[in-house]
C-alpha positions as CSV (number, residue, x, y, z in Angstrom):
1,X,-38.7,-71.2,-72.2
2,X,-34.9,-70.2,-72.0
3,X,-34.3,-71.5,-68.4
4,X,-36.4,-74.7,-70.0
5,X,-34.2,-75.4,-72.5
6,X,-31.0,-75.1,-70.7
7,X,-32.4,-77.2,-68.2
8,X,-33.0,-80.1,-70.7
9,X,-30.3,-79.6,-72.7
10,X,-28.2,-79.8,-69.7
11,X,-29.3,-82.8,-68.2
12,X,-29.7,-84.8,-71.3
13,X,-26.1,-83.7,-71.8
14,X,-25.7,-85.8,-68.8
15,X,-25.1,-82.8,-66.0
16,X,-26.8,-82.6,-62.8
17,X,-29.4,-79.8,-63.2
18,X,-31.5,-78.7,-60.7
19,X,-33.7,-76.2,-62.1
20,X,-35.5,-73.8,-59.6
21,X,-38.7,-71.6,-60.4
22,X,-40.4,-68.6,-58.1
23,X,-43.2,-69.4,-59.5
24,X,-45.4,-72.5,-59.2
25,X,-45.4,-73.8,-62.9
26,X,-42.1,-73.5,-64.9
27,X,-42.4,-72.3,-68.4
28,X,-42.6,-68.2,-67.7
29,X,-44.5,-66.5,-70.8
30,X,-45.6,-70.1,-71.6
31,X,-47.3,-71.2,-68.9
32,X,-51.0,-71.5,-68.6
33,X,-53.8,-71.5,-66.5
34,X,-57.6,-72.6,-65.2
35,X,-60.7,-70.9,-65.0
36,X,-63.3,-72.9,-64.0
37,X,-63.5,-75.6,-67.5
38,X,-61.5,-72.9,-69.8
39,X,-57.7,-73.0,-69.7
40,X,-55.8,-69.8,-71.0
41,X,-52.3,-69.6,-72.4
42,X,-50.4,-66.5,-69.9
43,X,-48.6,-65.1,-72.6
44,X,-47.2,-66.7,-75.4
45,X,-49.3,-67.5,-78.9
46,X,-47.5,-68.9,-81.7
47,X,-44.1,-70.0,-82.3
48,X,-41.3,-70.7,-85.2
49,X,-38.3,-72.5,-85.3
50,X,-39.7,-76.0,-86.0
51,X,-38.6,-76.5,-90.0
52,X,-36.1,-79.1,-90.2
53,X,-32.7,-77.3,-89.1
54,X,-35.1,-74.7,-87.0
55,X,-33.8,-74.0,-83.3
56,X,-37.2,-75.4,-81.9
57,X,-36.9,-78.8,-84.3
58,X,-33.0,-79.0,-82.9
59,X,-33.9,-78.7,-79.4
60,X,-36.9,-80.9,-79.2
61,X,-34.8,-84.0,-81.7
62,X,-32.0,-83.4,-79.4
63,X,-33.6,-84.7,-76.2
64,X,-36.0,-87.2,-77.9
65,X,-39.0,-84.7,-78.3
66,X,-38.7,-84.5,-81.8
67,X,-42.7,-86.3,-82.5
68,X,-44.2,-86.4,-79.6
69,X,-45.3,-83.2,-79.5
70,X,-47.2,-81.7,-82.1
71,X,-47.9,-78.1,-83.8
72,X,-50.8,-77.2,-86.0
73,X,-49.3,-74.5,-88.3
74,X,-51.5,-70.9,-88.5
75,X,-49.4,-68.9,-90.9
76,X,-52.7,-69.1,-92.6
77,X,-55.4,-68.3,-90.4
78,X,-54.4,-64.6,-89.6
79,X,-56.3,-61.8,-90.5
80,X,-56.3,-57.7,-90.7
81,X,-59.2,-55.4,-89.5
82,X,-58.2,-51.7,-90.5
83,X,-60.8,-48.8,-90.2
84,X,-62.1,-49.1,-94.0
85,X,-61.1,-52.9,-94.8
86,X,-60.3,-56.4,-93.6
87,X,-57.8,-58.5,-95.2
88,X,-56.5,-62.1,-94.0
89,X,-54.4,-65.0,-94.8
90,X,-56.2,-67.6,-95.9
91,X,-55.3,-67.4,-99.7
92,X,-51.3,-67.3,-98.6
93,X,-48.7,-65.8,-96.7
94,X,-48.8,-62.7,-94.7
95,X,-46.7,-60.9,-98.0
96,X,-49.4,-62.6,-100.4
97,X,-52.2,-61.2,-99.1
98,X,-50.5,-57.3,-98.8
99,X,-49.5,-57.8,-102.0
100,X,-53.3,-58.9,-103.3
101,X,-54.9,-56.1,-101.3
102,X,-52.2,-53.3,-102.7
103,X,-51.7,-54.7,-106.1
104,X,-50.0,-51.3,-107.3
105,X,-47.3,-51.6,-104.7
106,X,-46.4,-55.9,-105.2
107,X,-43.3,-54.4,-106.4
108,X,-42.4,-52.1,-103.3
109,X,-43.4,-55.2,-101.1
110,X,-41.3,-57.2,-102.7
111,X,-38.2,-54.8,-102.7
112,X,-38.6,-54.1,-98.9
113,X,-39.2,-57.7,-98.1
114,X,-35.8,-58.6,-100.2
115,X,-34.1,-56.3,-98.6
116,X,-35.1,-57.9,-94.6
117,X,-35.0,-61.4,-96.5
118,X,-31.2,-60.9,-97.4
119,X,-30.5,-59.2,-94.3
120,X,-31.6,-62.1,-92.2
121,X,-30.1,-64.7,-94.9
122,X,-26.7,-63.5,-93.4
123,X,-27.8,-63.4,-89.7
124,X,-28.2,-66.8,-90.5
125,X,-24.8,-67.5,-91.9
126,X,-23.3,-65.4,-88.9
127,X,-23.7,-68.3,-86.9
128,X,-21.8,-70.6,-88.7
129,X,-18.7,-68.2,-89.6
130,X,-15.4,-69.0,-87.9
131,X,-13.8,-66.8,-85.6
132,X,-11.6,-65.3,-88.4
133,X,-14.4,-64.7,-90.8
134,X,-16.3,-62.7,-87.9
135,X,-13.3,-60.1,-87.7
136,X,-14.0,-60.0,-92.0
137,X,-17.8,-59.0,-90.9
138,X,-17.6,-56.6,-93.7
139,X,-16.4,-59.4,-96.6
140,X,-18.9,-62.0,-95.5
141,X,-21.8,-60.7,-94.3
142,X,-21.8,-57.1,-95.8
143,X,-25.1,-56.5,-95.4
144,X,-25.1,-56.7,-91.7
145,X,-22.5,-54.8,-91.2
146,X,-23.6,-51.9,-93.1
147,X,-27.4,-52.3,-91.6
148,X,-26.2,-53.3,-88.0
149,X,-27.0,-50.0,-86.5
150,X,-30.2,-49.4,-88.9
151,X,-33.8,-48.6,-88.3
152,X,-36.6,-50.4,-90.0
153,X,-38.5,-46.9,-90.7
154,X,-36.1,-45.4,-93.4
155,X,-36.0,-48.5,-95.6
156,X,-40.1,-48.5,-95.8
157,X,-40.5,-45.0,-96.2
158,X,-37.4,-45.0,-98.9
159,X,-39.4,-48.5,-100.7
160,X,-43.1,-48.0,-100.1
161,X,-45.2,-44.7,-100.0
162,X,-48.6,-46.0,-99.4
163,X,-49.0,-45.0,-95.5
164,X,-51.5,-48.1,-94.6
165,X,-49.2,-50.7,-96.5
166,X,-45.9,-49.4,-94.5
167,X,-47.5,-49.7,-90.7
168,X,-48.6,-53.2,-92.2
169,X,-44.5,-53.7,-93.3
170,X,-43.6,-52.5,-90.1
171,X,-45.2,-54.1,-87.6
172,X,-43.1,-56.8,-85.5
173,X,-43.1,-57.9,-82.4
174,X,-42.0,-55.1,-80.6
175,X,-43.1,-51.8,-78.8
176,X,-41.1,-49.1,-80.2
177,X,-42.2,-47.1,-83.1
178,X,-40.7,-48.3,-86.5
179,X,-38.0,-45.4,-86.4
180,X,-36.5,-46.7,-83.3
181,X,-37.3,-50.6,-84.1
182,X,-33.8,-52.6,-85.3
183,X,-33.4,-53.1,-88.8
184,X,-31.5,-56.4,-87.9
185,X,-34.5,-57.9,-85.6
186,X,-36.7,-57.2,-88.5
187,X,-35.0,-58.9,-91.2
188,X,-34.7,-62.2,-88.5
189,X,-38.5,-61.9,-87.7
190,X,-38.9,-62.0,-91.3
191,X,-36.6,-64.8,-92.3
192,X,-37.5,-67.1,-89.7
193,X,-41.4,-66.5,-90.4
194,X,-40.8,-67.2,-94.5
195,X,-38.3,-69.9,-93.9
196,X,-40.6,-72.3,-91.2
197,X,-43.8,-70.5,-90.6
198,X,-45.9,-70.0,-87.7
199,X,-47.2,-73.0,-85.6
200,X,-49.3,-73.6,-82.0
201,X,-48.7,-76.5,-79.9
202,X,-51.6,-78.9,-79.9
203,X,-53.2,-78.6,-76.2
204,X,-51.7,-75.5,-75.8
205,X,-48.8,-73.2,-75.0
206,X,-48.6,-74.9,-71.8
207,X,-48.1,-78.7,-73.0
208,X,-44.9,-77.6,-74.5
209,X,-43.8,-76.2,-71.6
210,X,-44.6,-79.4,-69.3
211,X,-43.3,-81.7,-71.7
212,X,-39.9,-79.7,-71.6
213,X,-39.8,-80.1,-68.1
214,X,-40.8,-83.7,-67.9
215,X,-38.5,-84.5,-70.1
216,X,-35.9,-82.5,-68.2
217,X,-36.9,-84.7,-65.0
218,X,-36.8,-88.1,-67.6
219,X,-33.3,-86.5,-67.9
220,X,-32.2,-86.5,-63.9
221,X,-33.0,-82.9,-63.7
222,X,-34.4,-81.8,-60.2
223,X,-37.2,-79.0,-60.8
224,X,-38.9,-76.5,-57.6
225,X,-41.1,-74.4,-57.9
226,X,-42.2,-72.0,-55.9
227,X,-38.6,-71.7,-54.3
228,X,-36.8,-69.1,-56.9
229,X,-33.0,-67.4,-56.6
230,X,-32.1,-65.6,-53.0
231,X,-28.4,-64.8,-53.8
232,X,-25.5,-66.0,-56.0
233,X,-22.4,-66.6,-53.7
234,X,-18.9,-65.9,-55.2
235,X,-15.7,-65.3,-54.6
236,X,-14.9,-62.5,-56.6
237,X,-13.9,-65.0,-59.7
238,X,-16.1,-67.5,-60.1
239,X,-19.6,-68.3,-58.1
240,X,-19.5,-71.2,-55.9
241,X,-23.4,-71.4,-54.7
242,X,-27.2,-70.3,-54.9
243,X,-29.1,-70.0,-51.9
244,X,-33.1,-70.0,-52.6
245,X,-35.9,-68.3,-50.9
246,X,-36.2,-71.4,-49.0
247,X,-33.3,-70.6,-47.2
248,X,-31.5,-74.3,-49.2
249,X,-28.1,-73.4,-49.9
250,X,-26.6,-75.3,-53.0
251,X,-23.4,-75.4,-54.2
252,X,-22.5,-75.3,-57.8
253,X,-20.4,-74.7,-60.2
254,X,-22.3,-73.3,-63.0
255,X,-25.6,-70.7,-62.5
256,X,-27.7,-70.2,-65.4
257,X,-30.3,-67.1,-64.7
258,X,-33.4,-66.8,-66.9
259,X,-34.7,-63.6,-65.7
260,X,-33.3,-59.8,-66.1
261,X,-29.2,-59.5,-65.8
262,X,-30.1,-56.2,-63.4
263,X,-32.0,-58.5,-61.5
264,X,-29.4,-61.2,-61.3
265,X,-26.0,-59.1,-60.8
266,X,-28.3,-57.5,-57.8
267,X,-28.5,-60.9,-56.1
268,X,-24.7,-61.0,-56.4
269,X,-23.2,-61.8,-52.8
270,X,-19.2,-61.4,-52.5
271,X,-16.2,-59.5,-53.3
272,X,-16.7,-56.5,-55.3
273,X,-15.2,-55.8,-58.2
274,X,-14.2,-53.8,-61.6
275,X,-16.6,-56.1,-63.7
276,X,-19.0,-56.4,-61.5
277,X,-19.5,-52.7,-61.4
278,X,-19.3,-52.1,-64.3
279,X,-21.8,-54.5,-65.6
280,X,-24.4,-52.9,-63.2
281,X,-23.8,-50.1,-64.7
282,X,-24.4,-51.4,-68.2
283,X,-27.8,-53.3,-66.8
284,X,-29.1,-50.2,-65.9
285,X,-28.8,-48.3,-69.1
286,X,-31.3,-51.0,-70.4
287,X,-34.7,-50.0,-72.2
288,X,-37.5,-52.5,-71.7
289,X,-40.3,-52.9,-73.7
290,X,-43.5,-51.8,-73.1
291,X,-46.1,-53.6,-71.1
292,X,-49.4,-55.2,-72.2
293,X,-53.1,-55.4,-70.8
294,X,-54.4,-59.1,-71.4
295,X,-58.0,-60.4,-71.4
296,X,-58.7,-63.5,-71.1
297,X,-62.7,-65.3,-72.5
298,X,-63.7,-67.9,-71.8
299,X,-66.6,-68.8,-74.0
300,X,-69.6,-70.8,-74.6
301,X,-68.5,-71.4,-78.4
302,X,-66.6,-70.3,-81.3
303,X,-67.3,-66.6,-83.1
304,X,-69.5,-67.7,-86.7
305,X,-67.1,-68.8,-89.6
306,X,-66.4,-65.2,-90.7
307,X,-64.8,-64.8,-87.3
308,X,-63.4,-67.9,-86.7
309,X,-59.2,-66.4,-86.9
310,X,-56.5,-67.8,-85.1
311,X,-55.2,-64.4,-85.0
312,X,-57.0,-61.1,-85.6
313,X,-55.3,-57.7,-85.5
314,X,-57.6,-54.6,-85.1
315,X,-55.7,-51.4,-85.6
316,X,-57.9,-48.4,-84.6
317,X,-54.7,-46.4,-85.9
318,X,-52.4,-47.0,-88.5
319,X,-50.2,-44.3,-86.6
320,X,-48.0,-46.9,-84.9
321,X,-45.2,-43.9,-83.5
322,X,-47.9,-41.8,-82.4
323,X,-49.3,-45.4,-79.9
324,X,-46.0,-46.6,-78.9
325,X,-44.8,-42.7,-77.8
326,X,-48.0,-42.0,-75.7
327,X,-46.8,-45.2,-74.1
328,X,-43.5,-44.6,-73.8
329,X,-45.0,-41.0,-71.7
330,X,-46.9,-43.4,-69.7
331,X,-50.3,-42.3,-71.0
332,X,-52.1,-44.9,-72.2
333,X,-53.3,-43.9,-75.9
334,X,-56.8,-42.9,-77.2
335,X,-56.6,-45.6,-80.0
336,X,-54.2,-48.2,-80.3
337,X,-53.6,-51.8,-82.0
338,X,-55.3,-54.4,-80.3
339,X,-55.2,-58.4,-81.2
340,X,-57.4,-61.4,-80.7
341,X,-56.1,-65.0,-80.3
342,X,-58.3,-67.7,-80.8
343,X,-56.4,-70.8,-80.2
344,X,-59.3,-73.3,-80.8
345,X,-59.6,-71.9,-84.3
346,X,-55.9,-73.8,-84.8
347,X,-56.7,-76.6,-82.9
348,X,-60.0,-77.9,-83.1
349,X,-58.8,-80.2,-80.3
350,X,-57.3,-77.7,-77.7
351,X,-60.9,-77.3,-75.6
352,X,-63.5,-77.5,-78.2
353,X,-65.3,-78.3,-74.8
354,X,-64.5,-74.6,-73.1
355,X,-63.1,-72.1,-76.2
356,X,-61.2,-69.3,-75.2
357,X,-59.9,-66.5,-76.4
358,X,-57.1,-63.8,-75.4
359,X,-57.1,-60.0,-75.9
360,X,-53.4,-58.3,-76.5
361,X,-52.7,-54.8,-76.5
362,X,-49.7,-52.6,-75.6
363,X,-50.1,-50.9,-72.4
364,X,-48.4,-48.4,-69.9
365,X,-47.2,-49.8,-66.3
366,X,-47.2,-46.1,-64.8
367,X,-51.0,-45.4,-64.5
368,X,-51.9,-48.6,-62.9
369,X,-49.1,-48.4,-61.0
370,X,-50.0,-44.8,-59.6
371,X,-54.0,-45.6,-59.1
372,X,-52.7,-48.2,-56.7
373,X,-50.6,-46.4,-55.3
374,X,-52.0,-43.4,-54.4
375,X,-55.4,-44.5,-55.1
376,X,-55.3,-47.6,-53.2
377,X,-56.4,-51.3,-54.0
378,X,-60.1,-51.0,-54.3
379,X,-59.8,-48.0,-56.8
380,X,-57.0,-50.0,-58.4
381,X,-59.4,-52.8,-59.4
382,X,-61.8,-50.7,-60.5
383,X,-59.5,-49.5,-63.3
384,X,-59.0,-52.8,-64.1
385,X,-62.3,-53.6,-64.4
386,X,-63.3,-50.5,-66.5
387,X,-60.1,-51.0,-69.1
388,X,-61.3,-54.5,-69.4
389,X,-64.3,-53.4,-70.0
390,X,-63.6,-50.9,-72.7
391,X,-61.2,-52.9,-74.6
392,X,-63.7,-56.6,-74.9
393,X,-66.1,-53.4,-76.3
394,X,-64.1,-51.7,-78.6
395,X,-62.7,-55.6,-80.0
396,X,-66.6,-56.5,-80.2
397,X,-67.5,-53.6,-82.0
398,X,-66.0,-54.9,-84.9
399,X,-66.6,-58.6,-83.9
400,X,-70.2,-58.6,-83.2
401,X,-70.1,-62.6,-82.6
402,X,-67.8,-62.7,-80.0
403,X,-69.6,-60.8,-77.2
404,X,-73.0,-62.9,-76.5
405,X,-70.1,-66.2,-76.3
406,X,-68.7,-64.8,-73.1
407,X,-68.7,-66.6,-70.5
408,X,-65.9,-66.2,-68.3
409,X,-63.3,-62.7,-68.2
410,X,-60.2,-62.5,-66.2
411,X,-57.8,-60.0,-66.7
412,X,-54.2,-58.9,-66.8
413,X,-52.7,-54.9,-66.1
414,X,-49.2,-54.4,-66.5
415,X,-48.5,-54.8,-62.6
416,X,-50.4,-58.6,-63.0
417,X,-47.7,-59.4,-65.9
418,X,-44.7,-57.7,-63.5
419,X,-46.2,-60.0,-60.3
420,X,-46.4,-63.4,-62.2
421,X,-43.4,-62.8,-65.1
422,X,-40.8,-60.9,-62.2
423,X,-40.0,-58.2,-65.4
424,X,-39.6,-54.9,-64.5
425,X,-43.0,-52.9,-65.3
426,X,-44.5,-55.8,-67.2
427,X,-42.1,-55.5,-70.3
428,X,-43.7,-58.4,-72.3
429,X,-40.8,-58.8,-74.6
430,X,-37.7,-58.0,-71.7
431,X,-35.4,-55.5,-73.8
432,X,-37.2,-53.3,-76.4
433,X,-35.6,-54.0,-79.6
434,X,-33.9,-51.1,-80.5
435,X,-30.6,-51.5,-82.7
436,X,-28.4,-50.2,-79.4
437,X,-29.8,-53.7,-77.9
438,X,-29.6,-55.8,-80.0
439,X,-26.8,-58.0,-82.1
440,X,-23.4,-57.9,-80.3
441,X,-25.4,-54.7,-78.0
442,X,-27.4,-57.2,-76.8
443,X,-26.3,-58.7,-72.9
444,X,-23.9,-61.3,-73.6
445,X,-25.1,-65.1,-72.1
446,X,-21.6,-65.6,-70.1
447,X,-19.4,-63.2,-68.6
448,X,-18.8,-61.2,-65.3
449,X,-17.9,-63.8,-63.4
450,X,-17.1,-67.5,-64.0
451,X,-19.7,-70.3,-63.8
452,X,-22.4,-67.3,-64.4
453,X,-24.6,-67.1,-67.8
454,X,-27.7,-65.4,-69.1
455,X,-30.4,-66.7,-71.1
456,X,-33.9,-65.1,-71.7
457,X,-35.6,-62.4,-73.6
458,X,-32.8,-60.3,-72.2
459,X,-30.3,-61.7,-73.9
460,X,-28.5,-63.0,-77.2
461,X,-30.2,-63.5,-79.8
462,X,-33.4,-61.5,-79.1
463,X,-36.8,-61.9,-77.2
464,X,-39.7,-64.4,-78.5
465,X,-40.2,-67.9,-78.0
466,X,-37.3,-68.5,-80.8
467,X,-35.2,-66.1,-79.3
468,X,-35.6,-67.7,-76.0
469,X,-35.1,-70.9,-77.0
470,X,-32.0,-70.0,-78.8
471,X,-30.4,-68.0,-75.6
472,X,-30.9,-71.1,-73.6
473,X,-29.3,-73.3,-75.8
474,X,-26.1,-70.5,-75.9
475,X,-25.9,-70.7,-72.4
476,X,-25.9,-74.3,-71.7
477,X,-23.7,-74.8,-74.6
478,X,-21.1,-72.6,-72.8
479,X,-21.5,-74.2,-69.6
480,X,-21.4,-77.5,-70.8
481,X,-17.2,-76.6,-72.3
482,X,-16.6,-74.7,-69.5
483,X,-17.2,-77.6,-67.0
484,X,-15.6,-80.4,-69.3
């Protein structure tokens, strides 16, 4: 999505762009894919940002977008299995329903929730200080300042003392436990949810992504795939060239990498240098995220009506530190948290012919990584087969209608995401966000050597489909001034 939205942005700015992709569809995380009749989204499920004023709405009314594509929205169509009790969104929002199934704590709810709401009012209004009122963090935005460093974990347990109704507070998109999860990535996941709500592209994931590059190519841009980055030639100032795995060498003045800045500074080729060096040395201080093991269904029909979710999220545990730890060990945990996407419940019109469905749940890269190694192939698929196995149980164990609707299963480990994405160990959301990585922590989207900028999950703002979109649009918007 990041390198997407540069590109576009770029060339309907009226630049030549040539945008060049290792793998063969552009798009990374939203991407999709065929099984037989049943088409599967990679990665990606829902997306914000599309409110009038929302970075999504801005990007796609910018380059003439804006209404022909569409969203269904599915902020309503989530729902909750715990151990003792299901709860869902149909009569609200996600803070409406906790607050309906834990009447005696609407007030905690509501003093947590205004705390992240007025938190990520003035991450907001960050963006459109001037330089001035930045270096007066503290006078306008005093909240951010005194939370910048902040945890989500001590605000919940400080607000709200029921233990099921805090993991339900604290779970975002991220894999770190909610001691270690940014307070500031919280209050944005928050505020942007609230503020524009929660949509899925009609026909999928992967229509967005090809009309991006379409458009991109309506636009003059140039798009390969298959051909991805070799080296990035400079002179010890400024780079001057690409040259692709195709052996093509192309000249240019401005190089705009989507992928991981340890990655990138690695395919540096020139002078050495102080900065250089030093933002190496940076890179590899990074903490990713944790990986994820993805199961793909395709089936014969929908789940019954009592089943029918966009988005189900079964927590076997409600001890979210004690899953994302084991993980962060390498050992993948006895219970976990595991979710089911069902994107034809959204859109009726996605593949009412071939319904699918997609199983997400945080997972280790070491184990798999060390059964093929040492273990060798053969063993390694077996592993793979027996996880997959185990998880489309434990998931129809509490969704009794989804296993005779099977059909088709394909599968992802950690090393599949690493292979097809090119993150290190599979990290599904790049850097974990962690309050050292993110904000001004966060890996800038110029720098280190002229005519070079970052975009992706890596980088400023954050990771997510919204974050992505966002880091694109910071980088082309430097590269655009720069060459001017």
């Amino acid at each position: 999505m990041a390198g997407l939205t540069a590109a576009v942005l770029l060339s309907a700015r009226g630049f030549r762009v040539l945008l060049a992709e290792t793998q063969t569809k552009v798009g990374g995380y939203l991407a999709d894919f065929h099984r037989g009749a049943w088409c599967f989204d990679a990665a990606a499920n829902f997306l914000g940002g599309l409110e009038p004023g929302g970075e999504v709405a801005i990007l796609l009314e910018e380059v003439g977008l804006a209404g022909r594509v569409s969203f269904v929205p599915v902020q309503a169509n989530f729902r909750i299995l715990l151990p003792d009790r299901q709860l869902d969104t149909r009569g609200g929002s996600y803070l409406e329903m906790l607050k309906a199934a834990f009447p005696e704590s609407r007030a905690a709810i509501e003093q947590f929730a205004g705390v992240l709401r007025q938190i990520g009012g003035e991450i907001e209004r960050f963006g459109r200080l001037r330089p001035w009122q930045r270096a007066l963090l503290p006078l306008f935005c005093p909240r951010l300042f005194r939370h910048g460093r902040a945890t989500v974990e001590p605000l919940a347990k400080q607000t709200v003392h029921d233990p099921v109704l805090r993991t339900l507070l604290t779970s975002f998109p991220a894999t770190a436990p909610p001691d270690e999860v940014s307070l500031l990535f919280a209050s944005a996941a928050l505020h942007k949810s609230e503020r524009g709500g929660l949509f899925y592209p009609a026909g999928g994931m992967g229509g967005l992504a090809r009309a991006l590059a379409d458009c991109a190519k309506s636009h003059g841009a140039e798009i390969l795939t298959g051909d991805g980055l070799e080296a990035v030639e400079h002179n010890g100032r400024r780079v001057r060239a690409v040259r692709l795995h195709s052996g093509e060498r192309v000249a240019a003045r401005a190089v705009i990498a989507a992928f991981n800045p340890a990655d990138v500074l690695a395919l540096l080729k020139g002078p050495g240098g102080a900065a250089v060096e030093a933002a190496r040395r940076r890179a590899a201080s990074f903490r990713y995220a944790a990986s994820a093991f993805v199961i793909y269904l395709g089936l014969k029909s929908l789940p019954e009506t009592p089943d029918n979710f966009f988005f189900t999220t079964l927590y076997e545990t409600i001890d979210l530190g004690s899953i994302y730890r084991t993980i962060a060990r390498g050992e993948i945990p006895d219970s976990s948290v595991l979710h089911l996407v069902l994107p034809d419940a959204a859109d009726a019109q996605y593949s009412a012919a071939a319904p699918v469905a997609k199983i997400i749940t945080p997972m280790p890269y070491a184990p798999f990584a060390r059964c093929r190694e040492h273990a060798g192939k053969e063993a390694y698929r077996r592993m793979k087969q027996e996880w997959t196995e185990r998880l489309v149980e434990r998931v129809s164990s509490r969704i009794p209608s989804l296993r005779s609707r099977i059909k088709v299963v394909a599968s992802a480990t950690p090393l599949t995401l690493e292979h097809w994405t090119g993150n290190r160990g599979g990290a599904m959301y790049g850097l974990e966000a962690t309050p050292s990585q993110m904000g001004p922590w966060r890996w800038p989207n110029r720098g280190v050597l002229e005519g070079l900028y970052f975009c992706g999950h890596y980088t400023r703002p954050a990771h997510g489909i919204v974050g992505a979109c966002c880091s694109g649009r910071f980088a082309a918007n430097h590269a655009a001034s720069d060459l001017k």
